[in-house]
Legacy VTK file of the C-alpha trace (Angstrom):
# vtk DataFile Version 3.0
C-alpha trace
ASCII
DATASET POLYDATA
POINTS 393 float
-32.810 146.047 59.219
-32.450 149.585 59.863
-30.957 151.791 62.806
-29.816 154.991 64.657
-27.150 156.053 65.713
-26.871 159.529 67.637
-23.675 161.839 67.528
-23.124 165.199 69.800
-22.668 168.529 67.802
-20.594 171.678 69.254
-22.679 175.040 68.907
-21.400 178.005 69.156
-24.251 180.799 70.221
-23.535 184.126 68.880
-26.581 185.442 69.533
-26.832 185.354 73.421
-28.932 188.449 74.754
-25.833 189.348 77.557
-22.363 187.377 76.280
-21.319 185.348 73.415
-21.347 181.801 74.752
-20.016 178.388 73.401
-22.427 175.867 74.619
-22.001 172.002 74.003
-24.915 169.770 74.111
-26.314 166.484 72.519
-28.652 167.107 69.415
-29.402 163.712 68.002
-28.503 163.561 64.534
-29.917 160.728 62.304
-28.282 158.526 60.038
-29.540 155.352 58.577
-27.417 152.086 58.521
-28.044 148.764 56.553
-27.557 146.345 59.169
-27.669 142.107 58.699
-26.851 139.243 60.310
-23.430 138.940 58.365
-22.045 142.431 59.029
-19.190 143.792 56.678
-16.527 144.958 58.829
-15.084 148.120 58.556
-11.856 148.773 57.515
-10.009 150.637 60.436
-9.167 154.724 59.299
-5.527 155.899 58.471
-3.381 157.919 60.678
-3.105 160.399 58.116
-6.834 160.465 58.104
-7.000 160.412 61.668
-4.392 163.808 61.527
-6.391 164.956 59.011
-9.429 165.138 61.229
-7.812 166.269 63.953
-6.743 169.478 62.862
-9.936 169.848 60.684
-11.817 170.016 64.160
-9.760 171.557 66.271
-9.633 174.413 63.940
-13.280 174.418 63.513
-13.472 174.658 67.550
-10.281 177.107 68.004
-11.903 179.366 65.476
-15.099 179.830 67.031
-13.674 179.805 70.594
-10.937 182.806 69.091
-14.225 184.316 67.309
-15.734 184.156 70.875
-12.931 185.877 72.741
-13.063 188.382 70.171
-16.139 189.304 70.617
-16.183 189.178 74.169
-13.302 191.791 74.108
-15.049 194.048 72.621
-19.022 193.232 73.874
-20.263 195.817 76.490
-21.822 192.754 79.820
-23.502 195.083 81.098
-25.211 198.591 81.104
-26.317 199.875 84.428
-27.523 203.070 83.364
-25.775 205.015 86.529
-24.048 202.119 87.521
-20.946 202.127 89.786
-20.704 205.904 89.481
-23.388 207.018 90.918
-24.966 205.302 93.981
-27.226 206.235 96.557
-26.678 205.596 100.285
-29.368 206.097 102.690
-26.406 206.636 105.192
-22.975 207.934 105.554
-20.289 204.710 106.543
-19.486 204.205 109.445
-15.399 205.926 108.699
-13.577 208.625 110.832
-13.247 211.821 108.950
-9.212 212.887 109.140
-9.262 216.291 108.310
-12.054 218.988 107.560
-11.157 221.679 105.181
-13.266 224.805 105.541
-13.479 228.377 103.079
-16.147 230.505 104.643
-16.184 232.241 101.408
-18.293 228.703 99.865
-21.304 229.391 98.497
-21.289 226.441 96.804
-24.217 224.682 99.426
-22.375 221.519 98.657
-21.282 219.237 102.403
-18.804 216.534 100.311
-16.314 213.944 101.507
-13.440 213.011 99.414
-12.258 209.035 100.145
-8.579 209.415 99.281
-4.727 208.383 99.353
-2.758 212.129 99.447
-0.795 211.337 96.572
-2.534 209.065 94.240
-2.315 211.708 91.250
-6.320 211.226 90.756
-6.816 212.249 94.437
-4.976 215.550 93.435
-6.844 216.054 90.279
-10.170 216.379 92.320
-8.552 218.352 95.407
-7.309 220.577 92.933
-10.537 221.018 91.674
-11.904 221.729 94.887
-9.467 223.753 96.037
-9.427 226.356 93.117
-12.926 226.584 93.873
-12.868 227.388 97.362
-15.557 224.423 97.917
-15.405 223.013 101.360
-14.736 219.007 101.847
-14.223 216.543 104.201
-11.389 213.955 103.887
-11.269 210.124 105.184
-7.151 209.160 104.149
-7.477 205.397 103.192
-5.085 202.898 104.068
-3.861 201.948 100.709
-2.683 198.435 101.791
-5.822 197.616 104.315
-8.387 199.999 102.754
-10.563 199.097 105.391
-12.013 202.735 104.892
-13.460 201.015 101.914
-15.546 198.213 103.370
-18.826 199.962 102.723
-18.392 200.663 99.188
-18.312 198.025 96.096
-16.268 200.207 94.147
-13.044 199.907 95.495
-10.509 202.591 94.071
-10.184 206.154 94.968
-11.196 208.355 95.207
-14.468 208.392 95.721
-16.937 211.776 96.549
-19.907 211.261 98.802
-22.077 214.011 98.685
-25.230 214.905 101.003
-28.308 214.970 98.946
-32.088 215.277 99.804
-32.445 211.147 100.221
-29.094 210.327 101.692
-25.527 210.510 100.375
-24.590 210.655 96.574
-21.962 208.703 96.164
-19.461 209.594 92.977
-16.390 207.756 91.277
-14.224 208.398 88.980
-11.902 211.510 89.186
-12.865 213.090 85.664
-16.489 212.489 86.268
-16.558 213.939 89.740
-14.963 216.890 88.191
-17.270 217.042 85.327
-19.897 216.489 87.278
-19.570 219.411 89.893
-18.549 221.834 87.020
-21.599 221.363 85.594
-23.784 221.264 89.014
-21.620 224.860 89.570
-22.843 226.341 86.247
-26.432 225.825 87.058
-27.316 227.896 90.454
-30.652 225.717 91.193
-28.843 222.592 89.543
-29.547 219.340 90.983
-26.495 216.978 91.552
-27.941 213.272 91.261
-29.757 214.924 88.070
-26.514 215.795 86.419
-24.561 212.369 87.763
-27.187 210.479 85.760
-26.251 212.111 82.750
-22.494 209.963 83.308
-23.583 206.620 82.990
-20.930 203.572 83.097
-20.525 200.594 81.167
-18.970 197.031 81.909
-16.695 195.650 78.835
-14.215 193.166 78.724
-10.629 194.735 77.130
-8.379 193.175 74.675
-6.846 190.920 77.351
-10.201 189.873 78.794
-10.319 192.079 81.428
-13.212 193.056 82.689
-13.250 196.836 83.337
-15.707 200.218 84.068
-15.712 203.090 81.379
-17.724 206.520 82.220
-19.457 207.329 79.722
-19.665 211.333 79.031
-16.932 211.891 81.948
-14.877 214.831 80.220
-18.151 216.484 79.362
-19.888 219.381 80.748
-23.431 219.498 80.978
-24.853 222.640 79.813
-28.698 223.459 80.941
-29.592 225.325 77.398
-26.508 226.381 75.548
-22.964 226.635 75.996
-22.143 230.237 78.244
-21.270 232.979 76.217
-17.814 233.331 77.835
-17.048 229.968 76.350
-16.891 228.480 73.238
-16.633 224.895 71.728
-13.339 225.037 70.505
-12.099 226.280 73.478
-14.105 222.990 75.257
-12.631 220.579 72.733
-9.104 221.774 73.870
-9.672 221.516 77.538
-10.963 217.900 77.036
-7.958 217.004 74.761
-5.662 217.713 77.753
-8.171 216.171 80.204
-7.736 213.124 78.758
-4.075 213.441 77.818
-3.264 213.786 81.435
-5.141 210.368 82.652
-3.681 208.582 79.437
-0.452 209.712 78.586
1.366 212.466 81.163
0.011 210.135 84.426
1.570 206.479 83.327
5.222 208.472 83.090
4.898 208.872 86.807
5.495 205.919 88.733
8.182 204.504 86.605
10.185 207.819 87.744
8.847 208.220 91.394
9.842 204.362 91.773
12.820 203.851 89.391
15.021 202.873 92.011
15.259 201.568 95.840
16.509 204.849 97.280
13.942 206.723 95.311
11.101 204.405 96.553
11.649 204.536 99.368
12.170 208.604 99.663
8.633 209.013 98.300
6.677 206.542 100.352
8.565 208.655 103.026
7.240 211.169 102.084
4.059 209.968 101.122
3.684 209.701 105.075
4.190 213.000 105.948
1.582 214.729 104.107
-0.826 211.801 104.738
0.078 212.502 108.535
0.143 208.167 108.445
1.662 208.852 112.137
-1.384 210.399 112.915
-4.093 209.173 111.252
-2.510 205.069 111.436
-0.842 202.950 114.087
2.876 202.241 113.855
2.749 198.975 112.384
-0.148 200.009 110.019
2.484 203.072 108.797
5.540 200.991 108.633
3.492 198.211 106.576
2.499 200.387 104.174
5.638 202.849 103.585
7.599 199.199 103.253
5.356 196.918 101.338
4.377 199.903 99.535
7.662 200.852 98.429
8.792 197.263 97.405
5.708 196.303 95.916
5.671 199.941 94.075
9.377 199.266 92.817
8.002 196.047 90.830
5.520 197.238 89.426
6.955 200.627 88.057
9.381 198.617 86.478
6.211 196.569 84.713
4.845 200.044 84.092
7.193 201.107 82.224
7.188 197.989 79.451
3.543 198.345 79.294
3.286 201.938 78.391
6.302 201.990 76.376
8.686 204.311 78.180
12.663 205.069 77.060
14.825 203.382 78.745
15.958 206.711 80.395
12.625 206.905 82.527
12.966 210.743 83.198
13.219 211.590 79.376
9.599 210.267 79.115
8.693 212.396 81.580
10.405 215.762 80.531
9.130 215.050 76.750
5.560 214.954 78.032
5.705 217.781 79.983
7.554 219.895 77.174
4.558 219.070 74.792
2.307 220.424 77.462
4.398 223.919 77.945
4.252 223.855 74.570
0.849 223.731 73.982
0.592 226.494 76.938
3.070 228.851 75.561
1.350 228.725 72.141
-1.431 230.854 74.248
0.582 233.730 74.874
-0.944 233.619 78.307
-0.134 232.356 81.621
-2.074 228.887 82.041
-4.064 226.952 78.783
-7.308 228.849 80.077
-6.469 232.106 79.480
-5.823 234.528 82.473
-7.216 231.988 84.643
-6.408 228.496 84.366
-9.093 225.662 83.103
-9.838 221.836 84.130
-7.152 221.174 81.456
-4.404 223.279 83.592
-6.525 221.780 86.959
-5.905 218.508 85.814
-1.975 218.507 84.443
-1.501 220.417 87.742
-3.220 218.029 89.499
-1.239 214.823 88.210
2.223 216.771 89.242
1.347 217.903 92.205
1.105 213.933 93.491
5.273 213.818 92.799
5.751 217.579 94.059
8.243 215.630 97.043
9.754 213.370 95.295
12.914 213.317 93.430
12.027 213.063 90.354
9.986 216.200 90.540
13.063 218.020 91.289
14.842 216.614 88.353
11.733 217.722 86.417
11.922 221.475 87.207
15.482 221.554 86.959
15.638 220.096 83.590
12.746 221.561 81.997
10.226 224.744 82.271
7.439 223.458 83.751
7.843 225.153 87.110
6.895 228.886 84.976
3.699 227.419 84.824
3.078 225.250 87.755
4.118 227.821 90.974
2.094 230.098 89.947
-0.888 227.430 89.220
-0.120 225.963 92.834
-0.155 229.945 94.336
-3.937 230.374 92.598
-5.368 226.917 94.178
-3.915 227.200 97.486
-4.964 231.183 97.581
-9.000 229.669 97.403
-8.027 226.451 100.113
-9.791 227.023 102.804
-8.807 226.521 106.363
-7.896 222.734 107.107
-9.191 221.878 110.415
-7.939 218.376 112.140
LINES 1 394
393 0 1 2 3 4 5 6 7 8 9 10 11 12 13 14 15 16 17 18 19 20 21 22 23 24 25 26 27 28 29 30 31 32 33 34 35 36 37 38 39 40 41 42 43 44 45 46 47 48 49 50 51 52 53 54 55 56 57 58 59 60 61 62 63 64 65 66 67 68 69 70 71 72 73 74 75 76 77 78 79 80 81 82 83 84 85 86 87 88 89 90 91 92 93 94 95 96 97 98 99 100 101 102 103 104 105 106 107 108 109 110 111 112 113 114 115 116 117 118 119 120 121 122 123 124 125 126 127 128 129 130 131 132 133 134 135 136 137 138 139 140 141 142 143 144 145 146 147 148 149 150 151 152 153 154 155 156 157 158 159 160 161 162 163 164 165 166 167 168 169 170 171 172 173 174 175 176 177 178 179 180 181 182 183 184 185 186 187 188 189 190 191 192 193 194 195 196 197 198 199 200 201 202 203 204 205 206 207 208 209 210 211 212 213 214 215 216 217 218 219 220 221 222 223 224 225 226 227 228 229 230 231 232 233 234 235 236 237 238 239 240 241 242 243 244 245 246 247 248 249 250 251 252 253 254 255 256 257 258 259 260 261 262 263 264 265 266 267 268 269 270 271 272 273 274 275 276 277 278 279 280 281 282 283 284 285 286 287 288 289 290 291 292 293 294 295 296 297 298 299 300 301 302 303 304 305 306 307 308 309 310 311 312 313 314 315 316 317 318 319 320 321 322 323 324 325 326 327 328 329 330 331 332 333 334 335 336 337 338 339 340 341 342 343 344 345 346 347 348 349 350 351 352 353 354 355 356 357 358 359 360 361 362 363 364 365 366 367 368 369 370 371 372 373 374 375 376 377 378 379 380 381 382 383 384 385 386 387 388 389 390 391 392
C-alpha cells in the first residue's frame, strides 16, 4: 500500500523586490513508502548521526541567514528620490524664533531659518556659510535634551534649513547639502531652490552593523547651470570637496573626545555651551540646568566610546593637533592665506566651521597653543564675522 508523507523546507528569497528575506513555509514534498500490515521497524539513528545532522543544518541555515545580513548591509531599502532632505511644508511650525540676524547688504532674496544647537560643529559649518555670505537667517536654538523644537519635523537632527518658497517652506537637512545646495542656488541669479534640492536625493541603507541610516547623495557637489565658471576649475573643486569631506569624517570625530575628556572639562564646555546659546534666556531654569548636567555626564560617556570607535591615541589632544597640522599643511602648500586662494572656500568654511564649535573650550586653547592653526583661523573668523549681519533678539 502506498503513502505520503509531507516535510517543511526553509527558503531563503534572495530575490525580494525591497529586502532580502528568509521566509519559512510548508511546501509538501513527496516521497513514496511501502507500507504492510507487518511493518519493519526502523532501527533508531546514531548520535553521531544525529551530530552529524545537526551541524549539517544549522550551517545550511546560519549560512544563508549570514548571506542575508550581508546583503542587507549593504542593500539600499529604500530610494525616495528627495527623500528626508528635501520636504515641503505648506506651513512654517508652530516654534518661537530666538534670534533674527539681519545684513542689509543681502541680496540674496532668500527669508531662511536655521533649526540649531550653537555648538554642534554642523550648526557652525552652515552659520559659517551664511555668515561669510552676508545672507540673512532666522534661528530657533533647540533644546538638545527635549528637542521639542523638533516635534514638527520627522527628521530629527540638526540642523535643519527651512526656506520660504513659492508653495510653502522648503525644508533642507543635512549640513553639506544645505551648503551645497545654496552655493549652487547663489551661482545661478534666477536659480530656483527646490529645483536644485532635487538634484540631492537621499538613500536609506542598512551599515555594516545593521543600522539603518540616510546618505545624501551628490551633497559635496555643486550644481553648475551649463559649465563650470571660468574663475574656477575642476581641480580646484576636487580639492575643496576632499577637505569637505575630511572635515565631517576625520577632523570632526577628534572633537568630543577632547572637549569631554574629563569631568572638569565637561563640564566647562556645557558651561559654556550656555552662554552663547543664551539657555538662560531662551530656556527655563530647570530646562538649562537639565541639559548643562545630563549633557555633560551623558557627553563624558560617550566621548570616551568615541574615542575607541574612531581610533584615537590614547593622548586625545595629539589626535587632534595631528589633524589639524595636516590641514595647515595642506594650506601652507598654497602660499596663500586660506586653501581658496585670497579668499577662503567651502573647504576653509567648513574646517573653520567644525573649530569654531570648541572656540570656548579648553581644548581649543591647548590647540592654538600647541600648534599653528590660529595663523589661519583669526583671520578666517575676522572675514565671516566682517559679512554677519546685525543679530536682532
Amino acid at each position: 500500500m502506498a503513502g505520503f508523507c509531507v516535510a517543511r523546507r526553509i527558503v531563503v528569497s534572495l530575490f525580494s523586490p525591497k529586502r532580502f528575506q528568509i521566509r519559512a513555509f510548508a511546501e509538501p514534498i513527496y516521497c513514496k513508502a511501502n507500507l504492510s500490515t507487518n511493518p519493519i521497524r526502523a532501527k533508531p539513528p546514531s548520535l553521531l548521526f544525529l551530530t552529524v545532522a545537526s551541524v549539517g543544518a544549522g550551517a545550511v541555515l546560519g549560512g544563508g541567514y549570514s548571506f542575508y545580513l550581508i546583503q542587507t548591509a549593504s542593500t539600499p531599502v529604500s530610494n525616495e528620490g528627495v527623500g528626508t532632505t528635501a520636504t515641503l511644508l505648506e506651513h512654517f511650525p508652530d516654534v518661537s524664533i530666538s534670534r533674527k540676524i539681519y545684513n542689509a547688504d543681502d541680496t540674496s532674496g532668500l527669508q531662511l531659518t536655521l533649526f540649531q544647537y550653537p555648538t554642534c560643529p554642523f550648526c557652525c559649518k552652515v552659520r559659517a556659510f551664511l555668515n561669510y555670505y552676508g545672507i540673512s537667517y532666522n534661528v530657533v536654538e533647540v533644546n538638545p535634551v527635549l528637542r521639542q523644537q523638533m516635534g514638527w519635523s520627522k527628521y530629527k537632527k540638526v540642523p535643519i534649513l527651512l526656506a520660504k518658497v513659492e508653495d510653502g517652506y522648503q525644508q533642507l537637512n543635512d549640513s553639506s547639502m544645505i551648503i551645497s545646495a545654496l552655493s549652487s542656488y547663489l551661482l545661478e541669479s534666477q536659480g530656483n531652490l527646490s529645483e536644485i534640492v532635487r538634484c540631492y536625493p537621499s538613500i536609506s541603507y542598512h551599515d555594516d552593523d545593521g543600522k539603518l541610516k540616510d546618505e545624501v547623495v551628490n551633497r559635496y557637489f555643486i550644481m553648475f547651470n551649463d559649465e563650470i565658471p571660468k574663475n574656477r576649475n575642476k581641480e580646484e573643486l576636487e580639492e575643496e570637496r576632499k577637505w569637505r569631506k575630511w572635515a565631517d569624517s576625520v577632523l570632526v570625530h577628534t572633537l568630543s573626545p577632547n572637549v569631554y575628556r574629563t569631568r572638569a572639562e565637561a563640564f566647562q564646555a556645557f558651561h559654556w555651551f550656555s552662554e552663547v546659546g543664551e539657555w538662560d534666556r531662551l530656556f527655563s531654569s530647570w530646562e538649562r540646568n537639565l541639559i548643562v548636567y545630563a549633557g555633560a555626564y551623558a557627553m563624558l560617556i560617550i566621548g570616551k566610546r568615541l574615542k575607541k570607535r574612531h581610533n584615537l591615541k590614547d593622548d586625545v589632544r595629539q589626535s587632534l593637533y595631528d589633524e589639524c597640522n595636516y590641514w595647515m599643511k595642506a594650506v601652507q602648500k598654497k602660499n596663500t592665506p586660506f586653501l581658496g586662494g585670497k579668499q577662503p572656500n567651502l573647504g576653509d568654511l567648513a574646517v573653520y566651521g567644525v573649530l569654531s564649535s570648541i572656540e570656548g573650550c579648553d581644548a581649543f586653547q591647548d590647540l592654538l597653543e600647541n600648534t599653528k592653526i590660529g595663523n589661519w583661523y583669526w583671520p578666517m573668523k575676522q572675514l565671516v564675522q566682517s559679512n554677519t549681519g546685525v543679530v536682532i533678539t
